[in-house]
N, C-alpha and C positions, 0 to 999 in steps of 0.2 A: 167130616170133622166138625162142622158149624155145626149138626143135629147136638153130636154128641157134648161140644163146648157147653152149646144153650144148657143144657141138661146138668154138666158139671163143669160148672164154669173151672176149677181148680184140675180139669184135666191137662194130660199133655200130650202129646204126639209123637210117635218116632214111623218115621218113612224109609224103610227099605226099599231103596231104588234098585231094579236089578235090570241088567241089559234086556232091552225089545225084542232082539233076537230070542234070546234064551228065554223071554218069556214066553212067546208067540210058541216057540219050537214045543215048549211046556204044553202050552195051549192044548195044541194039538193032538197031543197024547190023552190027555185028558178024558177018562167015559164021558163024566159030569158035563164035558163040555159043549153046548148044544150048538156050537158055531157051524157045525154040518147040516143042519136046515137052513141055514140062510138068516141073516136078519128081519128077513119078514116072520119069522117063526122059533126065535129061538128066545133064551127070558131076560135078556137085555134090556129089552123095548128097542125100538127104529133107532137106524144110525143118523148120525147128523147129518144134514143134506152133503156137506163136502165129503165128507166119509161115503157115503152111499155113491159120490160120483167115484170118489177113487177107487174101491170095490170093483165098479163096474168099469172102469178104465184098463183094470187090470184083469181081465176076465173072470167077473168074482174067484176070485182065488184064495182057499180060504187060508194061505197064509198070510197073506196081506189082510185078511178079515181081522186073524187073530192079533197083527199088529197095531191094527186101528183101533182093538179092543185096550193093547197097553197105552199107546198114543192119550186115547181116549179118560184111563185114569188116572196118570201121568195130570193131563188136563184138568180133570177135576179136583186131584189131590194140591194141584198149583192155583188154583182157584179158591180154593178154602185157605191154603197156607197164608193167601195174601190178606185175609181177616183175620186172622192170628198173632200175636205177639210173637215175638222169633223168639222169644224165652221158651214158648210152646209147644216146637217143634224140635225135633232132632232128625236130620236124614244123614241114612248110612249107605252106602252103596254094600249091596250085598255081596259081592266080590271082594271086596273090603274085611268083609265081616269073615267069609271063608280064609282065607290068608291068617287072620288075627282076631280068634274069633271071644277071645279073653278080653282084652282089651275093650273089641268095642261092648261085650255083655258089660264089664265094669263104666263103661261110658253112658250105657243104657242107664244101668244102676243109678248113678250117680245122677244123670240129667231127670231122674225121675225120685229123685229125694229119696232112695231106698236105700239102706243100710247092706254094707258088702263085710259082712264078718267073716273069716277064717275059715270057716265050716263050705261056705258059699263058695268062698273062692277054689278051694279044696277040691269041692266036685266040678267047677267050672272048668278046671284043667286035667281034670280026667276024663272030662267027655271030648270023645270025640268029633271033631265036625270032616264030613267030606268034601271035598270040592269037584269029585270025579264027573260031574257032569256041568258043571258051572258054564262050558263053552261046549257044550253039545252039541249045538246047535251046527256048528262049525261043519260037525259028522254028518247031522241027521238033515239038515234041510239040503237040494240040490244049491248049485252054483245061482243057477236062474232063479230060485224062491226067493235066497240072499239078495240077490241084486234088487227083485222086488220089493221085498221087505225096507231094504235101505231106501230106498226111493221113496216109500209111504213113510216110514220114523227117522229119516235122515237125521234131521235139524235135530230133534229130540235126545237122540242117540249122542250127536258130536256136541250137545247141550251139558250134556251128563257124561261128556270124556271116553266114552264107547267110540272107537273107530271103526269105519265101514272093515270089510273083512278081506 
């Protein structure tokens, strides 16, 4: 976000927060996603040193890898926010956004000076949005990935009102 400010400085932000879990879970489904070679080898670059010990505390596992990747942006994205004017930013929880997904588009609109005419709003609530895999995760990771997972994004997670599972 600081690249892109410097550049336009009349930018603004919106942050779609979505649960660590369901990110991670996402993750992992992913071709694109090269977290199955390892941090020595995938296009991240190296993990931070506390992340490389948690990795390896948890017998690199690469769900806890793919949590430390949300962790990890989460971090950056909070790091930049705090150079930013709060006028600059908008963050949505994307669970939020699946539930009522008009509103927050109109909120988007709005926080970003753009005009919401008739025509716009028209097709906004024709389209459909799914929520069917929002909590996925729930299904698709074991008991024990969960518990790991939470151990490594805990804080993060009950940060941003996600409860452990």
């Amino acid at each position: 976000m600081g690249f892109f400010k410097e550049i336009f400085p009349e930018a603004k932000f919106v942050h779609v927060i979505r649960d660590g879990r369901a990110v991670a879970n996402s993750l992992l489904q992913m071709e694109w996603w090269t977290g199955y070679l390892g941090p020595n080898q995938w296009n991240l670059g190296p993990l931070q040193e506390k992340d490389r010990r948690e990795f390896e505390a948890h017998d690199e596992c690469f769900v806890v890898l793919a949590g430390l990747v949300w962790k990890s942006f989460i971090e950056s994205i909070e790091a930049d926010a705090d150079r930013l004017h709060s006028s600059d930013l908008l963050t949505i929880q994307y669970e939020d956004f699946l539930r009522e997904p008009v509103t927050h588009c109109e909120r988007i609109a709005e926080f970003g000076d753009l005009v919401v005419d008739e025509d716009f709003s028209k097709r906004l609530r024709r389209t459909k949005v799914s929520a069917s895999r929002a909590d996925a995760f729930r299904k698709d990771l074991r008991p024990e990935q969960l518990a790991q997972l939470e151990v490594v994004i805990g804080s993060e997670l009950r940060r941003f009102g996600y409860l452990p599972s």
